[in-house]
MARKOL-689151 format. One record per residue: x, y, z of N, C-alpha, C in turn; residue number from 1. Coordinates in Angstrom, 3 decimals, padded with zeros to 6 digits, m for minus. Each point is the difference from the previous one (the first is absolute). Layout:
% MARKOL-689151
{{X; Y; Z}; {X; Y; Z}; {X; Y; Z}; NUM} ...
END
This chain:
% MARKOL-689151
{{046.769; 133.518; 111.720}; {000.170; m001.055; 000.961}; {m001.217; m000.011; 000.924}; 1} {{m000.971; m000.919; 000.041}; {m001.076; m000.395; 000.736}; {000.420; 000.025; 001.627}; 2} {{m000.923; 000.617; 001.246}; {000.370; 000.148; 001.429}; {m000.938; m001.165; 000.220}; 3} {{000.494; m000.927; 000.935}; {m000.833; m000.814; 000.756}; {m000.683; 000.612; 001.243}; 4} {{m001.307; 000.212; m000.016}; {m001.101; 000.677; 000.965}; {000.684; m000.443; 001.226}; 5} {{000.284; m001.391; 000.078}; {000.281; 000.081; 001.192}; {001.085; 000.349; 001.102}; 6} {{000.813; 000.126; m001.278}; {001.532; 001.121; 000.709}; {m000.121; 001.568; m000.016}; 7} {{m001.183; 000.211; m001.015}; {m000.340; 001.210; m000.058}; {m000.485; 000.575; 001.578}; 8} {{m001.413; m000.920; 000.164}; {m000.689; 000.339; 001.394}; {000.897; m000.201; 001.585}; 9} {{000.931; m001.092; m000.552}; {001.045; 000.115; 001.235}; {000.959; 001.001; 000.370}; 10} {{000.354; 000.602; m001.419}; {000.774; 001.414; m000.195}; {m001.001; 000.652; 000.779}; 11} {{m001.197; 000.442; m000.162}; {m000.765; 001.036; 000.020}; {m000.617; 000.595; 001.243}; 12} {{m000.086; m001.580; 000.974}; {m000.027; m000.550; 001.011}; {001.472; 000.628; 000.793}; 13} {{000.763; m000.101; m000.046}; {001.684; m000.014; 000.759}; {000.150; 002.238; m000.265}; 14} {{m000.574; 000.128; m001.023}; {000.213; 001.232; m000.415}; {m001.032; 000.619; 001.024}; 15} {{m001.607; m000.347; m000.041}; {m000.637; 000.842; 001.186}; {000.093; 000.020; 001.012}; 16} {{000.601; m001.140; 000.857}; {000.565; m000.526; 001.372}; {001.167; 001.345; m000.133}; 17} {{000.753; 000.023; m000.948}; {000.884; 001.048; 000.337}; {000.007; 001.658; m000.158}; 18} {{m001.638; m000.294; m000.145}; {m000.428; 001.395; m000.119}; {m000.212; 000.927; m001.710}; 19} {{000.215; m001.126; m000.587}; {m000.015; 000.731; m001.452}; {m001.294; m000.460; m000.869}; 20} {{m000.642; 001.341; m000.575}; {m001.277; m000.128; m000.515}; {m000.034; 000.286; m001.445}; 21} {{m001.208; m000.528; m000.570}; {000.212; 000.041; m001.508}; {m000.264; 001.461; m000.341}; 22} {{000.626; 000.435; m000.855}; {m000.228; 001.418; m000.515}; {m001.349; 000.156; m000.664}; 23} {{m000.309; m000.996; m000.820}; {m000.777; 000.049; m000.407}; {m001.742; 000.427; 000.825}; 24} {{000.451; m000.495; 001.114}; {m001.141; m000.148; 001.070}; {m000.046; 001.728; 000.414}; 25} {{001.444; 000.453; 000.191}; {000.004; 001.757; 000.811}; {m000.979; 000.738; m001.886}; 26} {{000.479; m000.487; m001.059}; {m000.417; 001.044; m000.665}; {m001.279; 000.430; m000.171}; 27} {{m000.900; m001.527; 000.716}; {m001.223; 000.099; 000.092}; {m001.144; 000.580; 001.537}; 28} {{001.343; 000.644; 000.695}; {m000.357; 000.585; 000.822}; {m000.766; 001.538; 000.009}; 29} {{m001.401; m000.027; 000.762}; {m000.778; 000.917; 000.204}; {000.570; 001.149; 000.351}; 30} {{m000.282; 001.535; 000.053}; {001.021; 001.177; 000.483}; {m000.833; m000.049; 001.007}; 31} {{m000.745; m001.059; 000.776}; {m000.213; m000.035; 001.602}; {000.920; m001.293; 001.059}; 32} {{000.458; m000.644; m001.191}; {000.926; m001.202; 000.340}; {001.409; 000.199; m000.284}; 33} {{000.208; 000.758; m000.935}; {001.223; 000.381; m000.204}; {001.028; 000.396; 000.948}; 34} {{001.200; m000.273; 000.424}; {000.923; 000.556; 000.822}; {000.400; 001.613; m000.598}; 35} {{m000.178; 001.043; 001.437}; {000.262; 001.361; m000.487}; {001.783; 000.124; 000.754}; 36} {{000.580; 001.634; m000.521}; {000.973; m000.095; 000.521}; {m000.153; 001.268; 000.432}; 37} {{000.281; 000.084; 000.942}; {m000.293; 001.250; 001.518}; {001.601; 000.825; m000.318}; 38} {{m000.731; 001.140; m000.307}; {001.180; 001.496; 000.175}; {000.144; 000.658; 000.969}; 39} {{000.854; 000.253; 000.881}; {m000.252; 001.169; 001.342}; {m000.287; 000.935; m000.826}; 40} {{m000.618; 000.559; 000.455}; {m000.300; 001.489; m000.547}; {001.076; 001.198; 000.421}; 41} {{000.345; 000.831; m001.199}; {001.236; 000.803; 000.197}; {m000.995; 001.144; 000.338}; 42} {{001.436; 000.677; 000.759}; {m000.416; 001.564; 000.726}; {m000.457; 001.100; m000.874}; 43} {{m000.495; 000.868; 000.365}; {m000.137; 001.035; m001.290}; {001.638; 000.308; m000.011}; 44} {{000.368; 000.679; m001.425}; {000.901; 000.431; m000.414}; {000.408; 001.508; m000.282}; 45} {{001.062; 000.778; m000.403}; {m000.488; 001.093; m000.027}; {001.977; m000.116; m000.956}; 46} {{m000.055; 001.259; m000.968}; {000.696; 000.038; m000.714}; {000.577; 001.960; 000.577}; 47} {{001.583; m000.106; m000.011}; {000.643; 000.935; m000.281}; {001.171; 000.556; m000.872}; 48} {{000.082; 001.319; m000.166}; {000.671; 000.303; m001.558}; {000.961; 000.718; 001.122}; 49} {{001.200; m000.020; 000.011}; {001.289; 001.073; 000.628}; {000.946; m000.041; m001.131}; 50} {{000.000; 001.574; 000.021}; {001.112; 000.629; m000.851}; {000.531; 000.861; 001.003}; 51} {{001.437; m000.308; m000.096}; {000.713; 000.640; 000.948}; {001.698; 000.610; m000.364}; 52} {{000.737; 000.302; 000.612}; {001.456; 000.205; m000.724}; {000.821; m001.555; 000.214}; 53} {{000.646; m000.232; m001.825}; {000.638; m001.259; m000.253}; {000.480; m000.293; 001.499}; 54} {{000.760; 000.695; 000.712}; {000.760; m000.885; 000.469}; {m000.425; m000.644; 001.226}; 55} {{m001.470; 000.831; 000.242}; {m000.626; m000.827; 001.855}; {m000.814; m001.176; m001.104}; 56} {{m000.456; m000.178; m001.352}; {m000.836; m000.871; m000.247}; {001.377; m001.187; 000.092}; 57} {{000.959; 000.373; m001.043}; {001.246; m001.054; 000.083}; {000.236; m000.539; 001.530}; 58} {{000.056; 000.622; 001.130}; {m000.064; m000.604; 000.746}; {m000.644; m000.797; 000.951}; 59} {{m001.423; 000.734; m000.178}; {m000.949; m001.074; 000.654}; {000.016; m001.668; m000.894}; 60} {{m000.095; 000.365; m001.252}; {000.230; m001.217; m000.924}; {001.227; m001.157; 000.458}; 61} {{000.428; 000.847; 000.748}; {001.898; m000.902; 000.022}; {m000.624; m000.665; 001.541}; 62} {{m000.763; 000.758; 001.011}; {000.055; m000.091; 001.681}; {m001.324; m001.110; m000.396}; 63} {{m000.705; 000.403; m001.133}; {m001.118; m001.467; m000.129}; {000.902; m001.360; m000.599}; 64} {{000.807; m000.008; m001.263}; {000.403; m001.099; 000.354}; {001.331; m000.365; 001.009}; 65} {{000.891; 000.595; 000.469}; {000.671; m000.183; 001.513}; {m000.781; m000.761; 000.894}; 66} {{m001.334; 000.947; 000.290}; {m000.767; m001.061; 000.991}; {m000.407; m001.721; m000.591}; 67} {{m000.122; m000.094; m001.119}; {m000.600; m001.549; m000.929}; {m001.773; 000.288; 000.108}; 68} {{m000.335; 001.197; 000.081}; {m001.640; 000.392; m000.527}; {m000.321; m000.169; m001.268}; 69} {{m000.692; m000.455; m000.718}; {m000.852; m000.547; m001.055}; {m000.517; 001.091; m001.081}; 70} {{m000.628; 000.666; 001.308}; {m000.765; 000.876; m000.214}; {000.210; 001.667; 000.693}; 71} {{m000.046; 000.954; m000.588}; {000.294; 001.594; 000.803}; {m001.125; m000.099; 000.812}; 72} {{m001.628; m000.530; 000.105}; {m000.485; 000.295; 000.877}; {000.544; m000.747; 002.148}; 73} {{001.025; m001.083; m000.451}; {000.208; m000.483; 000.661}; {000.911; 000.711; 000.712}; 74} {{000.939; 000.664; m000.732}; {001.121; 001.178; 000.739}; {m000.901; 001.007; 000.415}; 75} {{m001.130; 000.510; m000.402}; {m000.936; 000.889; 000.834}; {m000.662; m000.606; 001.150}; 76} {{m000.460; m001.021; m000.093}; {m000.631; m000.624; 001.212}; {001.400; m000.115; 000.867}; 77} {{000.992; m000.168; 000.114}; {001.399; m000.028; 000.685}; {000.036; 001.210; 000.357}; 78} {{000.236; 001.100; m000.802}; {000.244; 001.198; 000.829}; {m001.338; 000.451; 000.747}; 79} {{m001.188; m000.200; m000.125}; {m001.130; m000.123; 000.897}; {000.128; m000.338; 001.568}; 80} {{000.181; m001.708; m000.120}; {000.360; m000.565; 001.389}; {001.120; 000.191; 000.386}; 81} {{001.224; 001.243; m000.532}; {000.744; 000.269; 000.360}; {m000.624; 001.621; 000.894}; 82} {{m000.289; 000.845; m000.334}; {m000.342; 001.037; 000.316}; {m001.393; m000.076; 001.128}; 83} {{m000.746; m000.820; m000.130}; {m000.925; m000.744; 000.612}; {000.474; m000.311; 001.520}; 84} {{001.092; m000.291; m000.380}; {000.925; m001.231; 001.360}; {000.407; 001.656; 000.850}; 85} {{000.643; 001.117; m000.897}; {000.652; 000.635; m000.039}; {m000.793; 001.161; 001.547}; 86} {{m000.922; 000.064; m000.998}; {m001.483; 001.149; 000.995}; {m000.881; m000.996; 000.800}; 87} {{000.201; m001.586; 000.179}; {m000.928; m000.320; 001.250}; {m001.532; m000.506; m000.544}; 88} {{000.052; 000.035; m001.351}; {m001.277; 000.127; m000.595}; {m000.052; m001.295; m000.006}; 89} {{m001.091; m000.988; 000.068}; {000.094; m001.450; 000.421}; {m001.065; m000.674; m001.501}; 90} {{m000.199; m001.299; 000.200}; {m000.783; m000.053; m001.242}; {000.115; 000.070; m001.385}; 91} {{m000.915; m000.911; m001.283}; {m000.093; 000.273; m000.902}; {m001.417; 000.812; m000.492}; 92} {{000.729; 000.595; m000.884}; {m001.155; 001.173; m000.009}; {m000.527; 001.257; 000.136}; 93} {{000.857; 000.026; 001.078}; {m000.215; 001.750; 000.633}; {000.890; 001.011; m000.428}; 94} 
END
């Protein structure tokens, strides 16, 4: 089915007014023109191994999800600013 140019360019017209660009045009974009996509940069990381007796691991496991933590480092950062709060110690970090 043949497009008439001129409903084409009126489409095309109504489409950039609304902000929409031909793809064709981004693929021919320079990697100095190109849109980048910005990462915060993550913290350093650091990995730990605990072996301990079944039943304090069973329970920290149970007191991490009780709390709705994701993650065990998050029940450590909790008992942190808990003990933190505890001794007066102020701050992240110290």
């Amino acid at each position: 089915m043949p497009t008439d140019p001129k409903r084409e360019a009126a489409a095309l017209e109504r489409g950039a007014a609304l902000g929409f660009v031909d793809r064709a045009e981004r693929e021919t974009a320079t990697a100095d023109t190109a849109p980048r996509r910005r990462r915060k940069a993550a913290p350093p990381q650091g990995s730990v191994y605990v072996k301990g007796p079944q039943e304090t691991i069973d329970w920290f496991v149970e007191f991490t999800n009780q709390r709705g933590h994701r993650s065990y480092w998050q029940t450590i950062e909790e008992f942190r600013a808990m003990i933190e709060r505890r001794e007066g110690v102020g701050g992240e970090g110290t």
